[in-house]
N, C-alpha and C positions, 0 to 999 in steps of 0.2 A: 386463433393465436398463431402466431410466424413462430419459425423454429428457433429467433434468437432469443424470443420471450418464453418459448416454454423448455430451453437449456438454461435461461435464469435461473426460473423458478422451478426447476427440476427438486422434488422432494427430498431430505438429507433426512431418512426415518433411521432413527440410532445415533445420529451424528454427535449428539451431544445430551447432556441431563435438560430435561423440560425443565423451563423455569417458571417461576411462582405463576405465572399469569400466560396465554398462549400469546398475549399481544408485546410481552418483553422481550428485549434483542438478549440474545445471548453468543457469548465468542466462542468458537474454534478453530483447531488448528485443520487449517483444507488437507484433500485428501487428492491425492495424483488425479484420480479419475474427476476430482471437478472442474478439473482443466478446461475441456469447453466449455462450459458454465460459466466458467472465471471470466473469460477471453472476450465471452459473449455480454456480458455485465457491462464490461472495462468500457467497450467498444458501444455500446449505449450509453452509458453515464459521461463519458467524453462528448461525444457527439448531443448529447445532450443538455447538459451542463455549459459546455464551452461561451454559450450565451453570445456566439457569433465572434471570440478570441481569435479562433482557430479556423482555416478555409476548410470545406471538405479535403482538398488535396495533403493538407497536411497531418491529417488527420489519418487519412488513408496510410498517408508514407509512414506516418508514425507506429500502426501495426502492422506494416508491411516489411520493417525491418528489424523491431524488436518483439520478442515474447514477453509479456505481459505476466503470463503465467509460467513460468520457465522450471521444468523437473528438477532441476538444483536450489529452486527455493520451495518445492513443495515437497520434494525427497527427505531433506532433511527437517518438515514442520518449522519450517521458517514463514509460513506464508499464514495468516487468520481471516476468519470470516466473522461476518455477523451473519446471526442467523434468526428471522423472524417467524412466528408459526412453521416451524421447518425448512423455510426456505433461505437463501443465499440472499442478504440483502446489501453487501458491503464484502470490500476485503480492504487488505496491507500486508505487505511482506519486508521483509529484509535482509541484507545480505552483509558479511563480513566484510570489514573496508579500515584497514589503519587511518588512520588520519593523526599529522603531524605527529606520527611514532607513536600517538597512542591507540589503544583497541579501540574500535569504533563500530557503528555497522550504518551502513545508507539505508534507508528507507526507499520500499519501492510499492508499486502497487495500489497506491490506495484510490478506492472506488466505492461510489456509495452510488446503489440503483436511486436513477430520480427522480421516484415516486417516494423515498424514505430520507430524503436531505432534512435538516434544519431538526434533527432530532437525535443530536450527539450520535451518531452512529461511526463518524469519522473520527471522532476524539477518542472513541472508546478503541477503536481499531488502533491508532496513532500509540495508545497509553500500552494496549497489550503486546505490540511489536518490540515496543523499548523496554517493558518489563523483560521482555522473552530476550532481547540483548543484554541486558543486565547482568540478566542469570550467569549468561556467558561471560558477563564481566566487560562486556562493553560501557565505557564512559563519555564517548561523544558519538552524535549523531550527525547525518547528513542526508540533503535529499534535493530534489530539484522538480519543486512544485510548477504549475502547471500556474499560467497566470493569475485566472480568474483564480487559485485557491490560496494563495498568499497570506490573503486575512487570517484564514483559519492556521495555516502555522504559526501565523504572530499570535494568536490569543492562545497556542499551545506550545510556546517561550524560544520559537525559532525565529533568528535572526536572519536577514539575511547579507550574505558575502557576496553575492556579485548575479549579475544577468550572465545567461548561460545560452548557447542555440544546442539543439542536437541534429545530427548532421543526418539527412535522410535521402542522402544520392540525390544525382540530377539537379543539383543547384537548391535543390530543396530544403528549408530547416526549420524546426519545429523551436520556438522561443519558450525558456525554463526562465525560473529563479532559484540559483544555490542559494541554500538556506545550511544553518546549523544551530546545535544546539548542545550545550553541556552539562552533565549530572555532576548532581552538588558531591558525589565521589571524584569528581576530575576535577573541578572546582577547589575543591579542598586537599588538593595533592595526594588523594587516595593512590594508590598501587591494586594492579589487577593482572590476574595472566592474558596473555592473547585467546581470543576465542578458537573456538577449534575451526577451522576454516573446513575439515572432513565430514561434519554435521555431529549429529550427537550420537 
């Protein structure tokens, strides 16, 4: 096994409460140190997944200028995992992000190893980030899906606002779709404080 498959599946013994059955996914919130694990996921599941989307070059560029797993969304437990028989099979994370003056947060991160696709692993991840911005009193969402996963934020009630590039030097750009989405508290003219943008 290559080193990127066995920081994958790298063992999380304590991580979380065992669930009913060793074959059910269960969430948590990651922990600094699975940063390379995370990274190394992201970077398989993209390249895998992309289903020929995306060129290797772009793909490249794409972790070549952003982190993926970034200590400001795992510092403060903004970032979850799925976890199968112990291991890392998924993540999402999220970050503070006003949007049109109201609290919000973007969605970032999300990955599902792909050997565990087509088994809600990414809805459950999707549903636990926006709980977790809730809390905080975020009422709208945002994110910038990756082409090929579009579908899956429409059947999880995101719309989308516009095609998006991200810029990856050297002329190079990695093709998004802004997507959003709104809780029936912002919907209904609910009021919320701003999240704390310091963590918790």
């Amino acid at each position: 096994m290559n080193t990127m498959n066995t920081h994958i599946l790298s063992a999380r013994a304590g991580a979380c409460a065992r669930s009913a059955t060793d074959a059910e996914v269960s969430i948590s919130r990651a922990r600094i140190e699975d940063a390379p694990a995370l990274r190394a996921l992201h970077q398989l599941s993209l390249v895998t997944l992309s289903d020929g989307t995306y060129s290797p070059e772009q793909i490249h560029g794409l972790f070549a200028t952003r982190d993926t797993a970034p200590l400001e969304m795992l510092a403060p437990g903004r970032m979850h995992v799925a976890l199968r028989h112990g291991f890392i099979v998924g993540s999402a994370g999220w970050e503070p992000r006003p949007i049109e003056g109201q609290p919000g947060a973007h969605l970032r991160s999300v990955f599902v190893h792909p050997l565990q696709t087509r088994q809600g692993i990414a809805s459950m991840l999707v549903r636990a980030v926006e709980a977790d911005a809730m809390a905080q009193c975020a009422c709208r969402f945002t994110l910038a899906a990756t082409l090929n996963a579009v579908p899956l934020y429409r059947r999880l009630g995101y719309d989308v606002v516009a095609p998006g590039r991200l810029d990856l030097g050297g002329g190079l750009a990695f093709p998004v779709v802004h997507m959003a989405r709104s809780t029936a508290m912002d919907q209904q003219g609910g009021t919320c404080e701003l999240i704390d943008t310091e963590g918790r």
